[in-house]
Each structure stands twice: as C-alpha cells, then as structure tokens.
N, C-alpha and C positions, 0 to 999 in steps of 0.2 A: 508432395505428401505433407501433410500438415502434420505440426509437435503431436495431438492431439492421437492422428493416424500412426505416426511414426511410433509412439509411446505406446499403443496399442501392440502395435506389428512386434519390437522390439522387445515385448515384455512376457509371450508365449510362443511357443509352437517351435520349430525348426529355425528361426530368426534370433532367438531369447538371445540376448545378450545385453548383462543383467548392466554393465559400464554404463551402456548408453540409456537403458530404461532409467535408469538413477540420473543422469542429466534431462535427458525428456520429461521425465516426474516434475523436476523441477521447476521446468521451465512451465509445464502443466500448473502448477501448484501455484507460479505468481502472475496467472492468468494471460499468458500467451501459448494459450494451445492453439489458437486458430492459425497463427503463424508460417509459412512452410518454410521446410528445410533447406539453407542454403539460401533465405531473403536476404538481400544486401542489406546491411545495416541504415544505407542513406537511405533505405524507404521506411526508419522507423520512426515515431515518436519520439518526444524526449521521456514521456512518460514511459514508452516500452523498452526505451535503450537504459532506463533506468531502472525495471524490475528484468531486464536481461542482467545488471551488475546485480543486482540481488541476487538471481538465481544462481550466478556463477559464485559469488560471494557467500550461500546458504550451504556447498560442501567446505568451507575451513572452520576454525573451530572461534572465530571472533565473536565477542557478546556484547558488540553493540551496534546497531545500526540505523542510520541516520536517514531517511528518506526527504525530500523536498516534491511534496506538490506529485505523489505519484498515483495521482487517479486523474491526471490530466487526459483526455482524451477517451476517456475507457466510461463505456454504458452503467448503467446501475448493478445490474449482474455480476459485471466486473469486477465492481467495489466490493457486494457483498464475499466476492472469491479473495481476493484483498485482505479485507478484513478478518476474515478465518484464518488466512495466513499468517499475518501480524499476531493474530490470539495464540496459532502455535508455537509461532518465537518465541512471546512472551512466555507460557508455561512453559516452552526447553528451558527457562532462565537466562533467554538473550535480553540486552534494553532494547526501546524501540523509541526512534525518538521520529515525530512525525511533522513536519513543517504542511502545513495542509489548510485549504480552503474550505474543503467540501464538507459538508455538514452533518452527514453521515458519518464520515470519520470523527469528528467533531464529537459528538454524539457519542459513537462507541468507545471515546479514548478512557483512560482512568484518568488523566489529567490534562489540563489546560494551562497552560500559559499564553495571556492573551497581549498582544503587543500593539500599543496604538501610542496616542487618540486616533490618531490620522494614518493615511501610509507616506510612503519614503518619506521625507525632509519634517512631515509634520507629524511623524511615530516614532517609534522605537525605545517607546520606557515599556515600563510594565501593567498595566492597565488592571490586570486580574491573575490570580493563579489559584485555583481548585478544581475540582470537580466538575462534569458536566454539569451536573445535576444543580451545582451548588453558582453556574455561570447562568442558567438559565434563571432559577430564582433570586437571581444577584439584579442581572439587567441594568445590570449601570455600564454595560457597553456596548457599541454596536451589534460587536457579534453576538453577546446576551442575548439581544433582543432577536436577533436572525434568530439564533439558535432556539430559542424559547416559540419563535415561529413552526420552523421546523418542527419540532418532537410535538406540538400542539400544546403548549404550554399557556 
C-alpha cells in the first residue's frame, strides 16, 4: 500500500486512526505519497531520505530548517508539491533556509544568496545577495544569467 493509499484508508471509515493519518499527511505533504509502507530506507534517495527527516521533523515545534539540494531526483510536480510546502512553513513562522540548484526554487525563494565565482576551490565568497527578481536584473552572475534564462527574462 502506498503513503498516498495508506493516508486515505487511515483517514475515514472503520480504519480512521487519526496518529497515523497525521504521519501519513505528512509524509503526503513533502511529496512522498507514492512510496509504500514498510520500503526499506536503502531503496531511497538522498533527496527522499531527506524530505522523510522533514516530515518526521514537521510534528516538533523547531523554526528552522535547513534543506540541501531537496528536489534532487523528484519530477517537476514534485517540485511544485515542495514548494507549496516550503510557502506553508514559512507563513506558520518557521525559517526556511534552502541550499538549492534548481531554478524553480531559485525563482520562488524571497531571497538569494549566490555563492561563487566558481565551485569548490574557485567559490565560496559571496557573489550576490537579494531578491530573485533583483539576481535576474543584476546578471552579473552565472546563476543571474541561468536564472534570467529560466523566468524568460
């Protein structure tokens, strides 16, 4: 049975029980419903083993969380399920802090810190820090430019 299946069955009728509907939700909510119940962890992603610590991590009451790179592996649908997620953290009043490649995220964040010129050995200062909107019209750095690609800029 899949999250998806399981969070259904779980959530009405003669089965309801409401503990596990609140875990299955979650695990729903950071886009692994397709998942079934009882997958060994070694058949996961790092991108799914790490919106699995999300999900476990979204019942305590901590207000910040730091993601790395968690649309690795996951379709565009995905992202957009992601994303919505991230938007509700932020308005409960959690931080959300996103280390991220993908350019839809990119896009959707309220801000950027862009770290370069180069990667490993030939990065790591601060290249740019605002706004999407304000990296795209900037363009004075790679990702700028990707980015500015992206949104059609």
């Amino acid at each position: 049975m899949s999250v998806t299946e399981a969070e259904e069955f779980f959530g009405d009728g003669e089965a309801r029980t409401p503990a596990a509907h609140r875990i299955l939700s979650r695990l729903a909510d950071v886009g692994l419903g397709y998942l079934s119940l009882g997958q060994p962890l070694t058949t996961l992603s790092g991108g799914e083993r790490q919106r699995l610590k999300l999900a476990t991590h979204m019942a305590e009451k901590g207000g910040v969380y730091v993601l790395d790179e968690p649309t690795t592996g996951l379709h565009l649908a995905d992202v957009e399920q992601l994303l919505g997620l991230l938007d509700r953290l932020v308005d409960s009043g959690k931080s959300v802090v996103v280390i991220e490649h993908h350019q839809a995220v990119m896009a959707h964040a309220d801000w950027i810190i862009d770290l370069g010129p180069g990667a490993g050995h030939e990065g790591g200062r601060i290249v740019f820090e605002g706004t999407p909107a304000d990296l795209v019209a900037d363009r004075s750095t790679l990702t700028g430019e990707h980015l500015a690609a992206y949104v059609g800029a």
